[in-house]
C-alpha positions in Angstrom: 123.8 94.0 55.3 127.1 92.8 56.7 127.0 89.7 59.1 129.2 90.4 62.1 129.1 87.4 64.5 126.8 84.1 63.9 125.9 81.7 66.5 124.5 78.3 66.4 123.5 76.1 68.7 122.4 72.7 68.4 122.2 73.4 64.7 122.6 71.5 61.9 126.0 69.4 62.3 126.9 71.1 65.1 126.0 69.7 68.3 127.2 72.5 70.8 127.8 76.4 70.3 129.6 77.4 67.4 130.3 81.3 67.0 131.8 82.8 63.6 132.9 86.2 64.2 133.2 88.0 60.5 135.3 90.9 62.3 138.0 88.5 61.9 137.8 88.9 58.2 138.9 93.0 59.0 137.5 95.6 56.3 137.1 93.3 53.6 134.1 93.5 51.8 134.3 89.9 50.3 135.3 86.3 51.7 135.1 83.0 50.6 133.6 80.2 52.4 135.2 77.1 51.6 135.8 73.4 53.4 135.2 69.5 52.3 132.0 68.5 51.3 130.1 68.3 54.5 132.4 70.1 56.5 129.3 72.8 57.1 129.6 75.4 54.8 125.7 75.2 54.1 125.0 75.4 57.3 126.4 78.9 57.7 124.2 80.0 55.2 121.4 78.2 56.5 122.2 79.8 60.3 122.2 83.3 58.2 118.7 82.6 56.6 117.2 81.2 59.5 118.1 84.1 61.8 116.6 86.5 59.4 114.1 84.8 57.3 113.0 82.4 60.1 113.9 79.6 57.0 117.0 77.4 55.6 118.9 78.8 52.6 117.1 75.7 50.4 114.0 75.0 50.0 114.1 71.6 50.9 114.7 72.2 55.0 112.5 74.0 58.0 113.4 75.2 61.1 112.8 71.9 62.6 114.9 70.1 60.4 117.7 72.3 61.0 117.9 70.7 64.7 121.2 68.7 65.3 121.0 65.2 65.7 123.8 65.3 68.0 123.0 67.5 70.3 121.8 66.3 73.9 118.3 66.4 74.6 118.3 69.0 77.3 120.1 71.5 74.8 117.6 73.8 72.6 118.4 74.6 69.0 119.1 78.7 68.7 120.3 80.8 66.3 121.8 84.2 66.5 123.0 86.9 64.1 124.5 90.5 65.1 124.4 92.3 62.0 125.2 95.8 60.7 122.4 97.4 58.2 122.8 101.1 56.9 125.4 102.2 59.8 123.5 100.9 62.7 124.1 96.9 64.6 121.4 94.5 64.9 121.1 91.3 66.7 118.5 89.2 66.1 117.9 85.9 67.8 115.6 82.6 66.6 114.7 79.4 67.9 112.7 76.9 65.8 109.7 75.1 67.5 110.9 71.7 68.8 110.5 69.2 71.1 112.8 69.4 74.8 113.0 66.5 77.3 110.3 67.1 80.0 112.0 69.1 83.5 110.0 66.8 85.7 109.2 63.3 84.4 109.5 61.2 81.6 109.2 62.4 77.4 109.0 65.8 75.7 107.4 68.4 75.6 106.8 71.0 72.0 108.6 74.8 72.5 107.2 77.2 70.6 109.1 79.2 67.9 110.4 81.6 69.3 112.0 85.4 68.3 114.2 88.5 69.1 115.3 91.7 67.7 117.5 94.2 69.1 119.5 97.5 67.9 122.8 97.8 69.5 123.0 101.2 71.0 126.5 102.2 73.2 124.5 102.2 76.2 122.8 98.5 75.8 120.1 96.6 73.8 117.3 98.1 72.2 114.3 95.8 72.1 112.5 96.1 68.5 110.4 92.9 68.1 109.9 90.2 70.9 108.3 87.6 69.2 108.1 85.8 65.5 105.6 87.9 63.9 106.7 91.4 65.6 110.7 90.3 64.4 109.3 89.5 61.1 107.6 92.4 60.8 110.1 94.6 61.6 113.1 93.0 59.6 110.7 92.8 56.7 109.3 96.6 56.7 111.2 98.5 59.0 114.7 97.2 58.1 113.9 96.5 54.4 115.4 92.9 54.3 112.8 91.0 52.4 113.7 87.3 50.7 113.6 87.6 47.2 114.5 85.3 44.1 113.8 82.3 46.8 117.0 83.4 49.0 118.9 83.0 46.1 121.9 85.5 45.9 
């Protein structure tokens, strides 16, 4: 699997959108990630894992940890991955379940989880899972990308 362009939103450090586009990387088939301690290098990782596994990289965070605590209260967290598996583009799509400020009135309200998966065809989007269990299900069995050695590389 080759990552092609990774967007978060509301995730982790990063209050807004933030969009990574490998492609800038050209052909190579290895890059280093690298920046100050807490400069987010984790949190790439963790946007990678959480768009496909539905988890962080480390054990120690969820979905709903993975929310930005400086993001405004109107702005969901979302995570997004196109990715390129045996010759053929993927993008997947993930948002943990959280809490959203009420449209009418005061408080929150819970969002459910929620989960996309399309193939990238020439002529559009290919819907493949449109849920969290169908998504998992698919990337799991159909695509062959199962977690292993606890998402340890």
């Amino acid at each position: 699997m080759r990552p092609d362009i990774l967007t978060m939103q509301a995730f982790g450090p990063y209050a807004g959108r933030e969009t990574i586009d490998f492609n800038s990387f050209g052909e190579r088939t290895m890059f280093v990630i690298s920046g100050k301690t807490g400069a987010g290098k984790t949190t790439i990782f963790d946007g990678i894992s959480f768009a496909i596994y539905g988890k962080a990289s480390g054990e120690d965070r969820s979905g709903q940890d993975l929310r930005s605590q400086f993001a405004e209260d109107d702005l969901l967290t979302e995570v997004s991955l196109q990715f390129i598996l045996r010759g053929k583009t993927y993008l997947v799509t993930r948002s943990p379940q959280q809490e959203r400020k009420k449209k009418a009135g005061e408080g929150t309200t819970t969002v459910g989880a929620k989960a996309e998966l399309y193939e990238i065809l020439p002529e559009g989007k290919k819907l493949l899972g449109a849920n969290v269990r169908e998504v998992e299900e698919k990337l799991k069995y159909s695509l062959d990308l199962m977690r292993t050695n606890s998402g340890k590389s």
